[in-house]
Backbone as a printed PyTorch tensor [residue, N CA C, xyz], in Angstrom:
tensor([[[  9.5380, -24.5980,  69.1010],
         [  9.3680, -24.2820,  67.6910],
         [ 10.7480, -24.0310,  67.0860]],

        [[ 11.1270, -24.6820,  66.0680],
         [ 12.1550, -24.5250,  65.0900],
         [ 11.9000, -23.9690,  63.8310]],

        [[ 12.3000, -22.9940,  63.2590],
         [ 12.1860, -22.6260,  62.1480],
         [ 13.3580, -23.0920,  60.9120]],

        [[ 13.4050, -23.7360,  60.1120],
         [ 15.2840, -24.1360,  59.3930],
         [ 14.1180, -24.8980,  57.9730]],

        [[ 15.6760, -24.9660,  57.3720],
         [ 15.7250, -25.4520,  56.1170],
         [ 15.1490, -26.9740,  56.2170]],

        [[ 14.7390, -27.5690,  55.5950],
         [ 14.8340, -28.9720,  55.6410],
         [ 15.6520, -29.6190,  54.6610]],

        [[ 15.8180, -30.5190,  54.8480],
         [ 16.6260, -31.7940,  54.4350],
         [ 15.8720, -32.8360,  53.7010]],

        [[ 16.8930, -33.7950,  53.0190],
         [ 16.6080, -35.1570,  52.4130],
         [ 16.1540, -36.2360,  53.7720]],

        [[ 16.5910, -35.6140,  55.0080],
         [ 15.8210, -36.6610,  56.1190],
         [ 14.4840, -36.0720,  56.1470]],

        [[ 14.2070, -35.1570,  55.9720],
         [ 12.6580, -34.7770,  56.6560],
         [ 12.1690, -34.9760,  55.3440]],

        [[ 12.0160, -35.5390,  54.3840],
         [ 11.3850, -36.1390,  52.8360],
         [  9.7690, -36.9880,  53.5490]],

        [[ 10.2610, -37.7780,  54.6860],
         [  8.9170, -38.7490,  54.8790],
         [  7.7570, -37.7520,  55.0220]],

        [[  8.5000, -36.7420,  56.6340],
         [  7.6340, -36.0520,  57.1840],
         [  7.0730, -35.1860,  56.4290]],

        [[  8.0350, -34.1030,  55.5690],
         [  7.5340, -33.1550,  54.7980],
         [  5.9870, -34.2340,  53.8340]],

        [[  6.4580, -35.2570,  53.1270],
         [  5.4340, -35.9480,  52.3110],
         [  4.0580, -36.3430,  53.3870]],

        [[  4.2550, -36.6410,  54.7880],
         [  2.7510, -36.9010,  55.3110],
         [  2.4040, -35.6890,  55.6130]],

        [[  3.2490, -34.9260,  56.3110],
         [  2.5130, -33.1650,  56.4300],
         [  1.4740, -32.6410,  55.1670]],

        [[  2.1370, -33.0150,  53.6110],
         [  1.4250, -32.5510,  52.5780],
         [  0.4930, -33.9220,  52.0850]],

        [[  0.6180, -34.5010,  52.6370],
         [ -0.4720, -35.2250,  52.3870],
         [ -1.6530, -35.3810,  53.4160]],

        [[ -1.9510, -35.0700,  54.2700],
         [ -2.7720, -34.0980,  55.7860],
         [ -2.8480, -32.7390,  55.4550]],

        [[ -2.1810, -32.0160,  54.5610],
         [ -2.6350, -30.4620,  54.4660],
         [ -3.5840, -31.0050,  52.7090]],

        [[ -3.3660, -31.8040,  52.1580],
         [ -4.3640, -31.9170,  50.5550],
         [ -5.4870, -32.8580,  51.1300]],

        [[ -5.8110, -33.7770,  51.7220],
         [ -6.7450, -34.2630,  52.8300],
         [ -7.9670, -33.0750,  53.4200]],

        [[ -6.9430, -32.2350,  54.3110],
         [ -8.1940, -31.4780,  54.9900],
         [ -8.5600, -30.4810,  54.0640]],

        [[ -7.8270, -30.3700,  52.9030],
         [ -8.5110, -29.2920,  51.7470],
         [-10.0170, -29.4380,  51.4770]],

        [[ -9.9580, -30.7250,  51.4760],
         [-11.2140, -31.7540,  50.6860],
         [-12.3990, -30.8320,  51.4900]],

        [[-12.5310, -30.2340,  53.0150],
         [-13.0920, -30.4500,  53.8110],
         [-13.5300, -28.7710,  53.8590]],

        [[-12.0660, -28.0890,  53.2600],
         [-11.8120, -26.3840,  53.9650],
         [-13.0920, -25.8660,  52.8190]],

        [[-13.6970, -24.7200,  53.4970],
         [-14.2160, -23.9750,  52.4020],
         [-13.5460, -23.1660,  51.4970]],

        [[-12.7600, -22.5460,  52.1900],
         [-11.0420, -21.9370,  51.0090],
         [ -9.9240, -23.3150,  50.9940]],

        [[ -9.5050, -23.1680,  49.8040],
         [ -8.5020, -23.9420,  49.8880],
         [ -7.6310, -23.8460,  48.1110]],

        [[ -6.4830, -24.2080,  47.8200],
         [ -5.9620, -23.9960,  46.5380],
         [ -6.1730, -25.0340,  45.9810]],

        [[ -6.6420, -26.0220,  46.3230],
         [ -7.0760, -27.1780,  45.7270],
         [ -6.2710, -27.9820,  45.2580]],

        [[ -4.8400, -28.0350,  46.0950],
         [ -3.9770, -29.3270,  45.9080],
         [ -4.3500, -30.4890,  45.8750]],

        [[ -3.5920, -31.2390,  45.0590],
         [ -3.9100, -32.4860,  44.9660],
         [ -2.7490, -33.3710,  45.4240]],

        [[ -2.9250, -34.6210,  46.4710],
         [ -1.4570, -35.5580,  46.4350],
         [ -1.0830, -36.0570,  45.5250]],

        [[ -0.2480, -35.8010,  45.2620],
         [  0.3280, -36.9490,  44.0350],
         [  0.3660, -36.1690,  43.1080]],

        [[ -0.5660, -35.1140,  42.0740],
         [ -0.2350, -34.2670,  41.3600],
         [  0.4970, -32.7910,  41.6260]],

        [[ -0.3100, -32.0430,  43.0010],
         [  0.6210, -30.8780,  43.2370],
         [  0.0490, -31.1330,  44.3450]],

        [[  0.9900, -30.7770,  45.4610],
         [  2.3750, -31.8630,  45.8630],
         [  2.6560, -33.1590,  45.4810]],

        [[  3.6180, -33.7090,  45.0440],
         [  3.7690, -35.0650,  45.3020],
         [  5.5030, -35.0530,  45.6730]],

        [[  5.4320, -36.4270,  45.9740],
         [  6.8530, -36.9220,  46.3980],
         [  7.8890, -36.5380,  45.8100]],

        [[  8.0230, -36.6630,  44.4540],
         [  9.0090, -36.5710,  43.9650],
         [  9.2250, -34.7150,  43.0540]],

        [[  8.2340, -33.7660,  43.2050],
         [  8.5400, -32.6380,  43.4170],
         [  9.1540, -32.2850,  44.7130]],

        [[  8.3130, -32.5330,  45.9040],
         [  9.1280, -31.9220,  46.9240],
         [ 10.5920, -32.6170,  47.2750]],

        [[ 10.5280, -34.2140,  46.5720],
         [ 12.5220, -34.2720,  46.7910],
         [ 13.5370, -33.6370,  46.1180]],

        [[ 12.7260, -33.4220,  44.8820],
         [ 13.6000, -31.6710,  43.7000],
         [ 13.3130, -31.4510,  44.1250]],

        [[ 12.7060, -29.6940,  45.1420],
         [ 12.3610, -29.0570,  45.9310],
         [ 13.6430, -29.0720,  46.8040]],

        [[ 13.7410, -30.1240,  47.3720],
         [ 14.9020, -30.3670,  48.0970],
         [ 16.2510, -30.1550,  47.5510]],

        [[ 16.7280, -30.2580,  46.5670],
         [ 17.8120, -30.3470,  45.8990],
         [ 17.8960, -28.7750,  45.3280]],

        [[ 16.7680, -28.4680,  44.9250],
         [ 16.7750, -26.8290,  44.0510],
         [ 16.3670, -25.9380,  44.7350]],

        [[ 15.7430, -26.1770,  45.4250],
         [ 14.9950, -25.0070,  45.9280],
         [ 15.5170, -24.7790,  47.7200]],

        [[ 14.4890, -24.4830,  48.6500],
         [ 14.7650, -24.5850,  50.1370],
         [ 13.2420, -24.6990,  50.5020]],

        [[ 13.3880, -25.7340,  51.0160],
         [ 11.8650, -26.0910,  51.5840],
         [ 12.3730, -26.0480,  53.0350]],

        [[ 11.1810, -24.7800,  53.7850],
         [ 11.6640, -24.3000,  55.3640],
         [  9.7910, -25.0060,  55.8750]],

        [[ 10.4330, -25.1210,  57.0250],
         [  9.6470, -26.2040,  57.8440],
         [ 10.1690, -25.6370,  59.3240]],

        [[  8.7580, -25.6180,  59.4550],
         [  8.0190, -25.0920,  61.4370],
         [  7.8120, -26.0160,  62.4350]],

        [[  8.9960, -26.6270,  63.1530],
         [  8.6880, -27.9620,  63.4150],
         [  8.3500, -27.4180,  65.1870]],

        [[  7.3810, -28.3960,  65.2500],
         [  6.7940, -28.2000,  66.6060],
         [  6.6900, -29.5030,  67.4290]],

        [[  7.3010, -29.9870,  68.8160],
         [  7.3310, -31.1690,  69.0390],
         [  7.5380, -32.0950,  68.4000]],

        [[  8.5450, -32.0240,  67.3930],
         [  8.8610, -33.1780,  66.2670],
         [  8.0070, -33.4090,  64.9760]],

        [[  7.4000, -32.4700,  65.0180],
         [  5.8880, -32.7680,  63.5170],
         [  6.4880, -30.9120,  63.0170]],

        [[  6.0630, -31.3720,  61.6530],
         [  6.4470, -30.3430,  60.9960],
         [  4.5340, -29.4270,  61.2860]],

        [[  4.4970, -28.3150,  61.1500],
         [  3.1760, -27.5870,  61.5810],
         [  2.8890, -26.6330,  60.4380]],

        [[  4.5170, -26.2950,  59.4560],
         [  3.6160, -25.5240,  59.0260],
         [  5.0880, -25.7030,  57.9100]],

        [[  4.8990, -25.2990,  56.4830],
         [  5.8900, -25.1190,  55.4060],
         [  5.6400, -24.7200,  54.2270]],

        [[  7.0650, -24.0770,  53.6090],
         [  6.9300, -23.5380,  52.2470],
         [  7.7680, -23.7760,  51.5770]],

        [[  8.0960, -23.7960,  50.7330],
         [  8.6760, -23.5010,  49.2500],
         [  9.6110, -22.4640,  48.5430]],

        [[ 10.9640, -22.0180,  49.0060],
         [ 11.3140, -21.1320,  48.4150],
         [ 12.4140, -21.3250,  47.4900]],

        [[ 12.2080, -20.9760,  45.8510],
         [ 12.6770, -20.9300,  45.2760],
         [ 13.2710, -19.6580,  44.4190]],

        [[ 14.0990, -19.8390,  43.9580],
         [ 14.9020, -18.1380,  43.5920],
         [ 14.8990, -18.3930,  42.4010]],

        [[ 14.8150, -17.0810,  41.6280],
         [ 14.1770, -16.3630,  40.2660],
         [ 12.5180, -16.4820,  39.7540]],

        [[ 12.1770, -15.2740,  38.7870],
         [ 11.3010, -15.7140,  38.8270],
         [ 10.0570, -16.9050,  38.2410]],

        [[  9.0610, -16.7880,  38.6870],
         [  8.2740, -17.8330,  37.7730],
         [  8.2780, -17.5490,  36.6520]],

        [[  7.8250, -18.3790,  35.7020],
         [  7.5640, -18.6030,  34.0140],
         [  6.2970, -18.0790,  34.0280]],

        [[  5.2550, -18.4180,  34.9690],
         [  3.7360, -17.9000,  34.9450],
         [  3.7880, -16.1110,  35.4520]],

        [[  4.7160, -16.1000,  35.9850],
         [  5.0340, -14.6620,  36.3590],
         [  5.5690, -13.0660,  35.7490]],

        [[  6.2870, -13.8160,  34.7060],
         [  7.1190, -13.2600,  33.7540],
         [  5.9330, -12.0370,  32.9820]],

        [[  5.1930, -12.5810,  33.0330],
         [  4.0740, -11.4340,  32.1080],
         [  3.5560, -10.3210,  33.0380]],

        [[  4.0540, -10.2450,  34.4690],
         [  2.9720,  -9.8400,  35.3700],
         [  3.7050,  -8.3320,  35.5650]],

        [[  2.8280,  -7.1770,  35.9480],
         [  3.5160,  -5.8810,  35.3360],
         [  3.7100,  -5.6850,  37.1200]],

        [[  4.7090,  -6.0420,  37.6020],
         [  5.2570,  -5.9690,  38.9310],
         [  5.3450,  -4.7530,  39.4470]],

        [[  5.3060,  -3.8980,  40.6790],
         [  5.2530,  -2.5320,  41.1320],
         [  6.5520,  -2.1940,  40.9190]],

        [[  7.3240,  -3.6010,  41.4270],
         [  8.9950,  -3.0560,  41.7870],
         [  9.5020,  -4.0940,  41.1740]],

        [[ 10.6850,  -3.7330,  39.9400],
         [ 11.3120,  -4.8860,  39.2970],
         [ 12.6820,  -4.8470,  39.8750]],

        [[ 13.2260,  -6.2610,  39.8410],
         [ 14.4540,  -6.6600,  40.5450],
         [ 14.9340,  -7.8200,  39.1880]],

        [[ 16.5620,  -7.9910,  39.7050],
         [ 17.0250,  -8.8200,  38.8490],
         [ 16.4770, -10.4340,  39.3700]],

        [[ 16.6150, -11.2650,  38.3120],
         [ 15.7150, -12.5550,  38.3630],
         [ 16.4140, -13.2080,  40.0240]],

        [[ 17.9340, -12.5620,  40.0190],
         [ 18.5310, -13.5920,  41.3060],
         [ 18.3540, -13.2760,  42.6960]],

        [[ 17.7000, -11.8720,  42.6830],
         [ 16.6710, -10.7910,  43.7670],
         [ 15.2030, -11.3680,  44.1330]],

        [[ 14.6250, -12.0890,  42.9960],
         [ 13.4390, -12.5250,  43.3480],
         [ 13.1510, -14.0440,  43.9120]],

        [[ 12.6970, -13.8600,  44.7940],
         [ 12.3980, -15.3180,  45.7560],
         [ 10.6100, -15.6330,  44.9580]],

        [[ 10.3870, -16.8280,  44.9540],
         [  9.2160, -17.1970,  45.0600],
         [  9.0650, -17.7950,  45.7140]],

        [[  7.5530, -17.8160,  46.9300],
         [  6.9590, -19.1540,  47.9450],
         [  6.0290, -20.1210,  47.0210]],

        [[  5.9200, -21.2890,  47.4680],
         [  5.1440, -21.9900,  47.0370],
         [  4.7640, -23.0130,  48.0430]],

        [[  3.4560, -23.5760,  47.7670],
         [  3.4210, -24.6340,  48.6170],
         [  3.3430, -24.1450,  49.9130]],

        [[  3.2490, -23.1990,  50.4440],
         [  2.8550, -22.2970,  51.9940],
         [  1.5520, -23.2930,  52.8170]],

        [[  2.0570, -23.5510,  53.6400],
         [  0.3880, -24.8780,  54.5950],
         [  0.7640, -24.4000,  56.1360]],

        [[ -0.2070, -24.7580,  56.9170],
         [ -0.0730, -24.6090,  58.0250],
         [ -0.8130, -26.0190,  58.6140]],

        [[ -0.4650, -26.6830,  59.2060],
         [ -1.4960, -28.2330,  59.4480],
         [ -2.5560, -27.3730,  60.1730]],

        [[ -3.2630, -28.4310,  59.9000],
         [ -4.8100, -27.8350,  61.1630],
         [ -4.7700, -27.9290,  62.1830]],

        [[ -3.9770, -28.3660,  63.1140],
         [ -3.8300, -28.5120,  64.6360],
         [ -2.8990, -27.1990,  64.6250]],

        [[ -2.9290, -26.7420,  63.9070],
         [ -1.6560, -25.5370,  64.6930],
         [ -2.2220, -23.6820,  63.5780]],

        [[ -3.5330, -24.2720,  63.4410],
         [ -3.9650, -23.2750,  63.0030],
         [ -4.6230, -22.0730,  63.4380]],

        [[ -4.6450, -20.8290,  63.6120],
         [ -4.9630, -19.5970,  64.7620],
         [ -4.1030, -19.4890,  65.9870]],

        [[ -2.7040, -20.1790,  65.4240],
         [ -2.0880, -20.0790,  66.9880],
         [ -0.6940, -19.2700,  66.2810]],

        [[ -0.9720, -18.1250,  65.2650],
         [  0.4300, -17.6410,  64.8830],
         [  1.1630, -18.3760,  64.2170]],

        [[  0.9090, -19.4650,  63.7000],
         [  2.2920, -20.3570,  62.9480],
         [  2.4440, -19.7600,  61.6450]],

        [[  1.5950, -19.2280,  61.0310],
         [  1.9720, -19.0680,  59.8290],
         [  2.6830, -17.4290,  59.5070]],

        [[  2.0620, -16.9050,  60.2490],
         [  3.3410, -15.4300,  60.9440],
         [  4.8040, -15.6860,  61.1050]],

        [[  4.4450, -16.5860,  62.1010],
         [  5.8690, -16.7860,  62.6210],
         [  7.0680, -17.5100,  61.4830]],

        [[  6.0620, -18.4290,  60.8060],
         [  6.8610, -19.0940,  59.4230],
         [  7.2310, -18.3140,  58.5130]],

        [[  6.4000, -17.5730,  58.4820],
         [  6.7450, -16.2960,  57.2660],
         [  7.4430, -15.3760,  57.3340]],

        [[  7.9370, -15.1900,  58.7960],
         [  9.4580, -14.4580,  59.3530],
         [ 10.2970, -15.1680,  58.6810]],

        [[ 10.2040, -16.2990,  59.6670],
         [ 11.4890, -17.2480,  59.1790],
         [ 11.9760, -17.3430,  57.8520]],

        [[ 10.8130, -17.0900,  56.8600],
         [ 11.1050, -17.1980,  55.1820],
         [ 11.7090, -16.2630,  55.2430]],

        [[ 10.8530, -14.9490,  55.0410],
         [ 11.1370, -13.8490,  54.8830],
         [ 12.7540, -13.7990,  55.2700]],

        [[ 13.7400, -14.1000,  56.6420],
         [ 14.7580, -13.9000,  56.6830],
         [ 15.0470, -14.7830,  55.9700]],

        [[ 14.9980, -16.0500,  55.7350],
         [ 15.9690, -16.9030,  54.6320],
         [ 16.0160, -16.3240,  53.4760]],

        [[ 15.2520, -15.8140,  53.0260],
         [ 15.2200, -14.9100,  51.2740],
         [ 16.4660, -13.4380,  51.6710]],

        [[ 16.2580, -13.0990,  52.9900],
         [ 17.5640, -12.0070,  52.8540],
         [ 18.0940, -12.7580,  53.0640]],

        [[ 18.6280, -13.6490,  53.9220],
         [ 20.1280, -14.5400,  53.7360],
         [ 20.5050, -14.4390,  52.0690]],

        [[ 19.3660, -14.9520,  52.1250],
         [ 20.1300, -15.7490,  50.1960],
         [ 20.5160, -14.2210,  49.9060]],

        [[ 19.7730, -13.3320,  49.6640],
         [ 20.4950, -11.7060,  49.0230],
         [ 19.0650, -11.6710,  48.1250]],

        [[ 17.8340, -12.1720,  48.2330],
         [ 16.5220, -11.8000,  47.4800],
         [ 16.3820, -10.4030,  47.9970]],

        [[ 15.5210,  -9.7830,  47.5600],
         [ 15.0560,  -8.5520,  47.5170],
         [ 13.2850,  -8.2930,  47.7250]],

        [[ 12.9900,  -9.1590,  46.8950],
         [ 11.4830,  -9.4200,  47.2720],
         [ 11.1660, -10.7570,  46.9160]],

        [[  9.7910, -10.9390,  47.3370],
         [  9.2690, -12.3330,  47.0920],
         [  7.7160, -12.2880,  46.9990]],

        [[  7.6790, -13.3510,  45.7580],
         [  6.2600, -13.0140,  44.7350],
         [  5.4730, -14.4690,  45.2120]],

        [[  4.0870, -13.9930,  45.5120],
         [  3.5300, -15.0730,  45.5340],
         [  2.4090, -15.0410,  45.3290]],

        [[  1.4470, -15.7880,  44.6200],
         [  0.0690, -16.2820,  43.8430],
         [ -1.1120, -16.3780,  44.8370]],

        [[ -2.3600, -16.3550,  45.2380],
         [ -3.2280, -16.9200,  46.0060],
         [ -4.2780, -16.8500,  44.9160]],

        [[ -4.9260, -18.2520,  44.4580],
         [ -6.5570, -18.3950,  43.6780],
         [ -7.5540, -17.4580,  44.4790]],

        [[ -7.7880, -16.7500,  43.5380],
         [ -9.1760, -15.7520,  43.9450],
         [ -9.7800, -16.2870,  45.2630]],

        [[-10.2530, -17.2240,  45.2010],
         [-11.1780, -18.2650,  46.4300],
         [-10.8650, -18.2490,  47.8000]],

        [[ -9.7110, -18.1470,  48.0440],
         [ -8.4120, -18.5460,  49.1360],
         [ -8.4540, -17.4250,  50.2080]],

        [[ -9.3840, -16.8300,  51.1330],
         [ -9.4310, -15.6400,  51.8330],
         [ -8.9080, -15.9140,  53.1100]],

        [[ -8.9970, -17.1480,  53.6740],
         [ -7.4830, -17.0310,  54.7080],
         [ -5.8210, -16.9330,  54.2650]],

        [[ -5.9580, -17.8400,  52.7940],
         [ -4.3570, -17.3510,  52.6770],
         [ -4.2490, -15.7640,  52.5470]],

        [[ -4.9980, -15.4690,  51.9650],
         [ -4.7330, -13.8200,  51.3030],
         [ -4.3880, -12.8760,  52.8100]],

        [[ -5.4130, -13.0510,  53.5990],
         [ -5.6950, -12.7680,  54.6050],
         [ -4.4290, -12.7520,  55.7330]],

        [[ -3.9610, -14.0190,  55.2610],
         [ -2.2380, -14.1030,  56.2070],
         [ -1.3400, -13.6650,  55.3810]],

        [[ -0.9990, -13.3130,  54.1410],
         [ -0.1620, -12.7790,  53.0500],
         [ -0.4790, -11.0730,  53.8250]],

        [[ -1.4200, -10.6090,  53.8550],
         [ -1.3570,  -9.5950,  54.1820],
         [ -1.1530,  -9.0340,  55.2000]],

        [[ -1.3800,  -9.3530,  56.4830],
         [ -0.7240,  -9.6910,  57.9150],
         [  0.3860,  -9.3970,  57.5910]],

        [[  1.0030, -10.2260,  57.4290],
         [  2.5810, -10.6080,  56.7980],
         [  3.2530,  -9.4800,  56.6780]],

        [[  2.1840,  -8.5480,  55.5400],
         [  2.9860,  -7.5340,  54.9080],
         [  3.2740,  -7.0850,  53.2330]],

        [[  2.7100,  -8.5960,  52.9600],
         [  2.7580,  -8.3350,  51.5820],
         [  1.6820,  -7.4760,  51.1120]],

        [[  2.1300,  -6.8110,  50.0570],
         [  1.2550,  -6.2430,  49.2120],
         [  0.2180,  -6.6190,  47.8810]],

        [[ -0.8760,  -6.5750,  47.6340],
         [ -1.7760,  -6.8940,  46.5790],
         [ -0.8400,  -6.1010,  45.5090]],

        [[ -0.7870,  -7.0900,  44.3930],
         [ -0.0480,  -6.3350,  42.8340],
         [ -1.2640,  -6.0610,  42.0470]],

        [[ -1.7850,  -7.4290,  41.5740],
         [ -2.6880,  -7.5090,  40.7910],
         [ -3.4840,  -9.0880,  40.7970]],

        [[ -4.1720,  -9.0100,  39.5540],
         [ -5.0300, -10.1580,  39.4510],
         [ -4.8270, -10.5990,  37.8030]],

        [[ -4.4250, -11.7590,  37.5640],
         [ -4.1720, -12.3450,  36.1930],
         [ -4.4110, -14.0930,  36.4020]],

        [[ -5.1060, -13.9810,  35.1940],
         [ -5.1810, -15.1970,  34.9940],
         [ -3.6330, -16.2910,  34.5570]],

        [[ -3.5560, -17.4040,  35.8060],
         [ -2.2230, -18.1990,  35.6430],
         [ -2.7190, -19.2990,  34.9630]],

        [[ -1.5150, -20.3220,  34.1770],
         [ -1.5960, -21.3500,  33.7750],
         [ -1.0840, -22.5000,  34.3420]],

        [[ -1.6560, -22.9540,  35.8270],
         [ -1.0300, -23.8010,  36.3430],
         [ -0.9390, -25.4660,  35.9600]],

        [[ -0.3630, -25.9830,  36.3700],
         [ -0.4400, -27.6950,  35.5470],
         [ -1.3270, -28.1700,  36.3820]],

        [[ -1.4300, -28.1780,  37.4190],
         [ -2.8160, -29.0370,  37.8340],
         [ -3.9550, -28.3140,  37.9510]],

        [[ -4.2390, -27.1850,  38.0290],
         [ -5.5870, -26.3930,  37.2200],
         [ -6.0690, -26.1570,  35.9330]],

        [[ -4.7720, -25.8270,  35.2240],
         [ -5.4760, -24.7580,  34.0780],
         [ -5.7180, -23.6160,  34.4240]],

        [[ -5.9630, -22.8790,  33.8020],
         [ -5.8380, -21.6610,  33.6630],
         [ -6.8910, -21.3340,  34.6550]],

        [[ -6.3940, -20.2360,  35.2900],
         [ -6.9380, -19.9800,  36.8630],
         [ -6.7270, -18.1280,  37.3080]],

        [[ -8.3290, -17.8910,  38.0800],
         [ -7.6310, -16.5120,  38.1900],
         [ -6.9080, -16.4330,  39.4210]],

        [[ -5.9630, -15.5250,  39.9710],
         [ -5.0160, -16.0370,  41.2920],
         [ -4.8250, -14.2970,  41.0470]],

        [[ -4.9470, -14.1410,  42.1480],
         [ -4.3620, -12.7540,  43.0550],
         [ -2.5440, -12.9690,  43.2830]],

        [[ -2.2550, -11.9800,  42.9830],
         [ -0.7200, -11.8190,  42.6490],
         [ -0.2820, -10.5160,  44.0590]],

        [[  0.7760, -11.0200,  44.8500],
         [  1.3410, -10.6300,  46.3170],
         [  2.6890, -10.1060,  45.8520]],

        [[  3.5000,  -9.3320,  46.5550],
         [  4.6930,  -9.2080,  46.6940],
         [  5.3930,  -8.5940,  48.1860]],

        [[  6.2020,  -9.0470,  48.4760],
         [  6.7080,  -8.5070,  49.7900],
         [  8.0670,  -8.0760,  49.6910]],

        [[  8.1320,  -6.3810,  50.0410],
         [ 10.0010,  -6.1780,  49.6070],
         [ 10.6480,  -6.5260,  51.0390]],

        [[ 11.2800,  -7.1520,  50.6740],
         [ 12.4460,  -7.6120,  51.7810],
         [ 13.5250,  -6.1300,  52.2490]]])
């Protein structure tokens, strides 16, 4: 198991990993209800690549599990009455958090969420905010494991939902 940043080489893999994690959604009884091509698609996660840090759990050469971390905060976030406020360059956001299904109940998404968790102190974040749709009781479920804390509940305006209610996380670093 490798935990690291990814790269403009891992673009293919990262794109079939998320296209096998919006696939078995179709199937999950929780799920955030990604879509390929609209949220995820290709050409977000290659910005992603360039702006952000997309960290990837690679296991025998297949990525198993990944997220999304981007620094300052969200625009959908900005309204949200936070426990603990930090300056915008303190706050990490995850996004995009998956674990494939072959590597699911075996700790990967613990173990990935270390690995974040230290890349956000590398960078010098302080905490890190993240969303789960009401529906979603294994993500919530591993957010809290984790460590994060429940903030609140507000309705977000996401682009491939619409307006959505989503349980609001935070974890102080």
């Amino acid at each position: 198991m490798t935990i690291r940043i990814a790269t403009t080489a891992d673009l293919s893999a990262l794109c079939d990993f998320y296209q096998q994690v919006c696939l078995q959604q179709q199937n999950d009884e929780y799920s955030p209800r990604w879509k390929w091509g609209d949220y995820p698609s290709k050409e977000y996660l290659s910005a992603k690549l360039d702006d952000a840090q997309v960290i990837i759990n690679v296991i025998n050469e297949k990525i198993a599990a990944a997220g999304v971390l981007s620094i300052g905060e969200d625009p959908n976030y900005r309204v949200v009455p936070w426990q603990h406020h930090f300056l915008d360059s303190e706050v990490a956001i995850l996004h995009l958090f998956a674990v494939g299904k072959a590597y699911r109940g075996q700790g990967i998404a613990q173990q990935t969420l270390q690995g974040i968790f230290n890349q956000a102190r590398q960078n010098g974040q302080r905490v890190i905010h993240i969303d789960v749709i009401d529906h979603n009781m294994p993500a919530e479920k591993a957010y809290l494991k984790a460590g994060f804390e429940f903030n609140n509940e507000q309705v977000l305006d996401y682009d491939d939902l619409g307006p959505t209610l989503a349980k609001l996380f935070e974890y102080l670093l």
